[in-house]
N, CA and C of each residue as an Amber inpcrd file, in Angstrom:
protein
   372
 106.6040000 105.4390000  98.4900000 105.7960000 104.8320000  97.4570000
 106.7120000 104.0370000  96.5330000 106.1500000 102.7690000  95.9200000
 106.9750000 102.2310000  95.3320000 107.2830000 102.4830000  93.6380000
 108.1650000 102.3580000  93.2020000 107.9650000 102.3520000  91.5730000
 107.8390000 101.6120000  90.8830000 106.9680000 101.9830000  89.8700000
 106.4270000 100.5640000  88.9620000 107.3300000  99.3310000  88.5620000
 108.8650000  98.9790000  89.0120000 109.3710000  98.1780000  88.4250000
 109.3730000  97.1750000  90.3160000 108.7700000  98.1710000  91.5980000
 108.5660000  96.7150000  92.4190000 107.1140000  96.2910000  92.6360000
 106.2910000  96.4700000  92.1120000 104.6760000  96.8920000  91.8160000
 104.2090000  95.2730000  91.4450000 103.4260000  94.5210000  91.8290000
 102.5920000  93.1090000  91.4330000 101.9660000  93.0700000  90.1970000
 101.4760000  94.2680000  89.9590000 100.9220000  94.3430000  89.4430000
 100.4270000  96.2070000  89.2070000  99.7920000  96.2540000  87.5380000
  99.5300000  98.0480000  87.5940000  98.2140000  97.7900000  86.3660000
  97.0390000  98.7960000  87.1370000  96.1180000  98.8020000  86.5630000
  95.7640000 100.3440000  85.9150000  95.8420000 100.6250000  84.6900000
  96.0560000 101.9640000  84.0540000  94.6130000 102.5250000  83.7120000
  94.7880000 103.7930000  83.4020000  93.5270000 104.7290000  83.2020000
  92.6810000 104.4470000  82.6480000  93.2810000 103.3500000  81.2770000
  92.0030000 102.6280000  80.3280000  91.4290000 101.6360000  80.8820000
  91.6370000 100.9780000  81.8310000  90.6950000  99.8700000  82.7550000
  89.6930000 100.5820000  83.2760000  88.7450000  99.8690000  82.7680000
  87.1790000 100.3780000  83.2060000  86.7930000  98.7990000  84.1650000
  86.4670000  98.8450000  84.7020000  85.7410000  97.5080000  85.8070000
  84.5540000  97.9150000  86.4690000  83.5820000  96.6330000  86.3120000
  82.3550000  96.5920000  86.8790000  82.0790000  95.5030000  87.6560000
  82.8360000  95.5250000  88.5990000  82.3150000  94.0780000  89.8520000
  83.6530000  94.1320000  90.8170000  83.9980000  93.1300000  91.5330000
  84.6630000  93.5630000  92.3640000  85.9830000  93.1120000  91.8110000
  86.7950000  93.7700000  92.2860000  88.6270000  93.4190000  92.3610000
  89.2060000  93.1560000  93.1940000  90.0440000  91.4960000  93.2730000
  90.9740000  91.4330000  94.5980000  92.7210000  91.1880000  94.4580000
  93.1730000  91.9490000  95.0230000  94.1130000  91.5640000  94.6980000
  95.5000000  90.7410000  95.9160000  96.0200000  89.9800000  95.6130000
  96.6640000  89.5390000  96.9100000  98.3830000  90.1830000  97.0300000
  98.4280000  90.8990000  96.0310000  99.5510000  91.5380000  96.6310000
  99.8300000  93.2940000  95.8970000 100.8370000  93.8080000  96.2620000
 100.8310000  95.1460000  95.9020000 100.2150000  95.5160000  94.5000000
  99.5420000  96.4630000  94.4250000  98.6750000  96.3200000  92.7610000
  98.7680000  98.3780000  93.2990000  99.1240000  99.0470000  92.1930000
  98.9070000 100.3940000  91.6570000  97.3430000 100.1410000  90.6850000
  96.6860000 101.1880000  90.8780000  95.1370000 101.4280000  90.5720000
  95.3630000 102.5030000  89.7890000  95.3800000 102.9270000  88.6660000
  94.5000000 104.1410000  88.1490000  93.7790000 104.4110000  86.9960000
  93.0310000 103.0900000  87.2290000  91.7360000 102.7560000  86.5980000
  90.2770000 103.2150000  87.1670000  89.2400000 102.4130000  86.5810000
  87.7440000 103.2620000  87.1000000  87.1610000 101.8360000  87.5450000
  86.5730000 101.5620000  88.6730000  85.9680000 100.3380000  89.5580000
  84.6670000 100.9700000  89.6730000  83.1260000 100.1880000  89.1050000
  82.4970000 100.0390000  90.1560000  81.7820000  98.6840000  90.9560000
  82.6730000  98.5070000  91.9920000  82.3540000  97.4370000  93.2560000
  83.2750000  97.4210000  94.3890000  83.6550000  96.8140000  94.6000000
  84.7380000  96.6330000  95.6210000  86.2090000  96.4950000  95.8140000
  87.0480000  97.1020000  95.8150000  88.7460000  96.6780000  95.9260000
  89.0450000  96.1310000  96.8910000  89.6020000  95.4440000  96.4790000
  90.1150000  94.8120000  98.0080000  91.7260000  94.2840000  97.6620000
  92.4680000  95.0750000  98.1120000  93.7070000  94.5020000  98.7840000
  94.7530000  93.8190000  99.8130000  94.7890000  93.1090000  99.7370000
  95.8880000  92.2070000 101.1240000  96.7830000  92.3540000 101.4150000
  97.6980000  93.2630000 100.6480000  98.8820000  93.8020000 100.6150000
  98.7060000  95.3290000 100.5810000  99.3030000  96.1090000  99.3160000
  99.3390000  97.7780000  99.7620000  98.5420000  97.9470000  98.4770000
  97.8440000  98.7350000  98.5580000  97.0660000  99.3110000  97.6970000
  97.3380000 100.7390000  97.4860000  98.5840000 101.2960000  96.0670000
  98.2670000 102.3540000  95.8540000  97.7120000 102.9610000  94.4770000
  96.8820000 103.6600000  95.2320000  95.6720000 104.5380000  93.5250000
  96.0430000 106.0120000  93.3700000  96.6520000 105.7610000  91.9190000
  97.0790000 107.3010000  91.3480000  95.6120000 108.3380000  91.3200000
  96.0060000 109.8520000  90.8500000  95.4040000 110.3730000  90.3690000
  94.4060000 110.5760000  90.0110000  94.1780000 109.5820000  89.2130000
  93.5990000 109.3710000  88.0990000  92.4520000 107.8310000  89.0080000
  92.9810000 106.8100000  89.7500000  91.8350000 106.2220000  90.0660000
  90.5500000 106.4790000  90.8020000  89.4860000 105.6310000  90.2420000
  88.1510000 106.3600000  90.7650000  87.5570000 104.8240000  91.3660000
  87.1050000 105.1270000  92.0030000  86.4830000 103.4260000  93.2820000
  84.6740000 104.2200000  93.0250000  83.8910000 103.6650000  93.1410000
  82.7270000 103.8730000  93.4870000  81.9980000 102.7410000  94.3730000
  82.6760000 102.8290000  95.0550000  82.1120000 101.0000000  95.9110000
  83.2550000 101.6820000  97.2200000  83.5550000  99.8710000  97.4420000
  84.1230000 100.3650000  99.1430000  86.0060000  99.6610000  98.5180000
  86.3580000 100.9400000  99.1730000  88.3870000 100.2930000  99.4060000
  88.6550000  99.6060000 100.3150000  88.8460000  98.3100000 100.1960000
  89.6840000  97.6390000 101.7170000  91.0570000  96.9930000 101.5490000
  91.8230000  97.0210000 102.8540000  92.9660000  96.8880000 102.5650000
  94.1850000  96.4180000 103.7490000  95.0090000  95.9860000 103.6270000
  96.1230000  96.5090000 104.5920000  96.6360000  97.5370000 104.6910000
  97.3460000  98.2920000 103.2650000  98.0010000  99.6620000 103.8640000
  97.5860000 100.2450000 102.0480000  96.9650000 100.9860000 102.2290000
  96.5010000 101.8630000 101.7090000  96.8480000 103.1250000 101.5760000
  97.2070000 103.5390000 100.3720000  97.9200000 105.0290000  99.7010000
  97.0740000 105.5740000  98.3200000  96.1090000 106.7890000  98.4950000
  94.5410000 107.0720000  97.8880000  95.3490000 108.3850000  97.4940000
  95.7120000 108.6000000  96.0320000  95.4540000 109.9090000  95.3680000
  94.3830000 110.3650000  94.6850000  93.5130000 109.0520000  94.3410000
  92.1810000 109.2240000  93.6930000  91.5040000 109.8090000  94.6170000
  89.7910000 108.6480000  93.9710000  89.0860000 109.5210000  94.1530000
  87.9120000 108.1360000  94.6920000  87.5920000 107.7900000  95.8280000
  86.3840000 107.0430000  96.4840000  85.0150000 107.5720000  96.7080000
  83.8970000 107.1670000  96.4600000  82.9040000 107.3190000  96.4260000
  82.5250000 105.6570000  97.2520000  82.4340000 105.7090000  98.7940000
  82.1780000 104.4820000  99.1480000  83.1570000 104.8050000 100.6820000
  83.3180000 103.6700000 101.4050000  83.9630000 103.1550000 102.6400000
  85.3110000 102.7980000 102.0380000  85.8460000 103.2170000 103.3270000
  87.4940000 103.0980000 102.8490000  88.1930000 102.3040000 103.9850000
  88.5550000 101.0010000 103.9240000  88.8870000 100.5720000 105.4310000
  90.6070000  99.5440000 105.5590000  91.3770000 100.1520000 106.2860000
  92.5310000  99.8420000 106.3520000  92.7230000  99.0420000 107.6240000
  93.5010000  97.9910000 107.5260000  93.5340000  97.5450000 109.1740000
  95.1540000  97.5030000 109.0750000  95.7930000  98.4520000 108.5660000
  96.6580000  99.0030000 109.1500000  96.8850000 100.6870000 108.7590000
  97.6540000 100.8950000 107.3990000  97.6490000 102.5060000 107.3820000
  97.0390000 103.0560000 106.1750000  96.6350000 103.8480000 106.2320000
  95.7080000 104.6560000 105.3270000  96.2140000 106.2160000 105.4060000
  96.5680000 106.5590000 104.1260000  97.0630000 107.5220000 103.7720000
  96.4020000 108.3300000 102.7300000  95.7790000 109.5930000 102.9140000
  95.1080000 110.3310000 101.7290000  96.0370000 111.1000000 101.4030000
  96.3390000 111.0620000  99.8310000  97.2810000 112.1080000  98.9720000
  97.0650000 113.4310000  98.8950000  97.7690000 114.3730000  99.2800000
  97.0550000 115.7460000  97.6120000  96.3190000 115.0200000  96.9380000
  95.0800000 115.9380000  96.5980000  94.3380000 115.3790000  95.5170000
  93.1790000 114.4910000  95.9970000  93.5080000 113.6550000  97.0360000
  92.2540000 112.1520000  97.1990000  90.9640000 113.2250000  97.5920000
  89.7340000 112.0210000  97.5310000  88.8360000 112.9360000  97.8610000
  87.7860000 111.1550000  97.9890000  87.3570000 111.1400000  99.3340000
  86.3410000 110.3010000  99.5610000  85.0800000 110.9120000 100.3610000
  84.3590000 110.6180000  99.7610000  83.1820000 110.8860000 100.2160000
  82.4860000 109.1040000 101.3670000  82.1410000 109.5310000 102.1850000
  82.2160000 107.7960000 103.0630000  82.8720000 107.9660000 103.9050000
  82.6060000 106.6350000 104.8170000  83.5080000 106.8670000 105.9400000
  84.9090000 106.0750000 105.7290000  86.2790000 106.9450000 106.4880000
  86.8930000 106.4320000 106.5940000  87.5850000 105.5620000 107.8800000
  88.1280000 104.6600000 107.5310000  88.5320000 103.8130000 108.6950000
  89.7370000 103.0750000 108.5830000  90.8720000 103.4850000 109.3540000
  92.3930000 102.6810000 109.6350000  92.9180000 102.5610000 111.2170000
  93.6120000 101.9580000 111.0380000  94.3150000 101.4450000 112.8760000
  95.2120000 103.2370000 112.8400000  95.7820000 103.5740000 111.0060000
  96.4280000 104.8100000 111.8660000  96.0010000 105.4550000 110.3900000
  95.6420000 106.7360000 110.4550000  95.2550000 107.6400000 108.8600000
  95.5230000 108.8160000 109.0240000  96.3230000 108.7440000 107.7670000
  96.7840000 110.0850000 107.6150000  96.5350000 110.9320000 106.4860000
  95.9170000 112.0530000 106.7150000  94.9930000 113.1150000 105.6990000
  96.4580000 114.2740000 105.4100000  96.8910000 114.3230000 104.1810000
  97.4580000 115.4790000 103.7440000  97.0730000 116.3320000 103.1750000
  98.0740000 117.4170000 103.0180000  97.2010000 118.7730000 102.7770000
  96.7490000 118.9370000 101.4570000  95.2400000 119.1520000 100.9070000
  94.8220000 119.3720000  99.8160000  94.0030000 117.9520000  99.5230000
  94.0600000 116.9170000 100.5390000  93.2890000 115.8890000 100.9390000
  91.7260000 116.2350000 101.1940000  90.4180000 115.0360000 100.7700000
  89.0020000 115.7370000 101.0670000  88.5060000 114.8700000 101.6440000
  88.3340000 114.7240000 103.0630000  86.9340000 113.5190000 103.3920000
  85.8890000 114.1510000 103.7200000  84.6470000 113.5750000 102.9280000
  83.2250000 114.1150000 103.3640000  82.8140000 112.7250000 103.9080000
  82.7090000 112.5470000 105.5650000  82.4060000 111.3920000 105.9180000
  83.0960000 111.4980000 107.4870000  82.6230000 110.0710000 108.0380000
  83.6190000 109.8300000 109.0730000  84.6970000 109.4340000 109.2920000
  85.3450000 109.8490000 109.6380000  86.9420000 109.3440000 109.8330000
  86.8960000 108.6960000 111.3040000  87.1430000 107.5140000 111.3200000
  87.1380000 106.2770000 112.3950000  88.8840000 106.0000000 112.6560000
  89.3450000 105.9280000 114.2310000  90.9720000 105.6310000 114.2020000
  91.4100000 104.8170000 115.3900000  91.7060000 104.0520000 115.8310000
  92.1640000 103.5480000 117.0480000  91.0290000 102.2800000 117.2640000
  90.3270000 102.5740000 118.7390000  89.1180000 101.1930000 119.0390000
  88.3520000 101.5860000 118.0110000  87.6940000 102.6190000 117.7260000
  86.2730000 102.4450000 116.7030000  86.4180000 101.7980000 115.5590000
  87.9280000 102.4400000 114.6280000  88.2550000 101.6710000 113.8480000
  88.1930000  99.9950000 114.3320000  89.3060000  99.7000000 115.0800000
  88.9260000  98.3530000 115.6140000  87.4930000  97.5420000 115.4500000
  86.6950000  98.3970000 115.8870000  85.1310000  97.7850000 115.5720000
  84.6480000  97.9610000 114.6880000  84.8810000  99.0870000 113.8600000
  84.0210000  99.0180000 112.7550000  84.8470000  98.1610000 111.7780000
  85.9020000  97.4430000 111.7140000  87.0500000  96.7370000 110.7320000
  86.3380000  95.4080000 111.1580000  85.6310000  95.2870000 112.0030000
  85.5380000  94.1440000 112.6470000  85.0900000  93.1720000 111.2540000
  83.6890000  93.1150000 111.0380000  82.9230000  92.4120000 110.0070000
  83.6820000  92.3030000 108.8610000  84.8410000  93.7830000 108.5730000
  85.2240000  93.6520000 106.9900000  86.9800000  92.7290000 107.4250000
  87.3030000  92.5170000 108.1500000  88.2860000  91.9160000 108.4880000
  88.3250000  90.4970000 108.5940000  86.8070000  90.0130000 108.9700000
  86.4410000  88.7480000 108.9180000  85.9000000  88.1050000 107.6740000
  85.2240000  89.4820000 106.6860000  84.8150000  88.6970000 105.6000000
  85.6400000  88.6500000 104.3700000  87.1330000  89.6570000 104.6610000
  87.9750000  89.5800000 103.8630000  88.8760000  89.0570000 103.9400000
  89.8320000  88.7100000 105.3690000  90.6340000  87.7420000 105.9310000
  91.4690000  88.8540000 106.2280000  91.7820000  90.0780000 106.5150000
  92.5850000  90.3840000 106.2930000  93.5320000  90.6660000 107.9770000
């Protein structure tokens, strides 16, 4: 994980957001979203961030907390702590211990297909 001094950007606990967020390169989250994230680069969300919409991304690192679809088209990593409810979906995902998905977890071709539509409408 990186530290805040190689970070694009850092969105803190007092950011409240209501619509979607994109960001085009590494951005730390641990703010409150409700709509869509979308990252092109790495997306990592402390603790403390809460998504209520859908996560998309290239490589994705979730200590929060998703309420929504979570979709990586490359790696996806749940922290200690994360907890999504939704389905999840990466080319490779990895759930650690004390990690929560209530949902599907999609990995390999399915992922492949189900990334399909969000890969095309996000570019990624």
């Amino acid at each position: 994980m990186k530290n805040k001094s190689e970070l694009d950007g850092y969105l803190g606990p007092n950011v409240h957001i209501k619509g979607d967020l994109l960001s085009e390169n590494t951005l730390r989250f641990d703010g409150v979203l409700e709509g869509t994230l979308v990252a092109k680069d790495e997306l990592i969300m402390g603790t403390e961030g809460k998504v209520r919409g859908q996560v998309v991304g290239r490589k994705l690192s979730l200590a929060g907390h998703v309420e929504g679809d979570v979709y990586a088209s490359g790696s996806l990593e749940l922290l200690n702590g994360a907890s999504v409810t939704g389905q999840v979906c990466g080319a490779s995902v990895h759930v650690r211990e004390g990690a929560v998905v209530d949902g599907r977890c999609l990995m390999g071709k399915c992922a492949e297909t189900a990334m399909g539509p969000v890969r095309q409408k996000y570019n990624l």
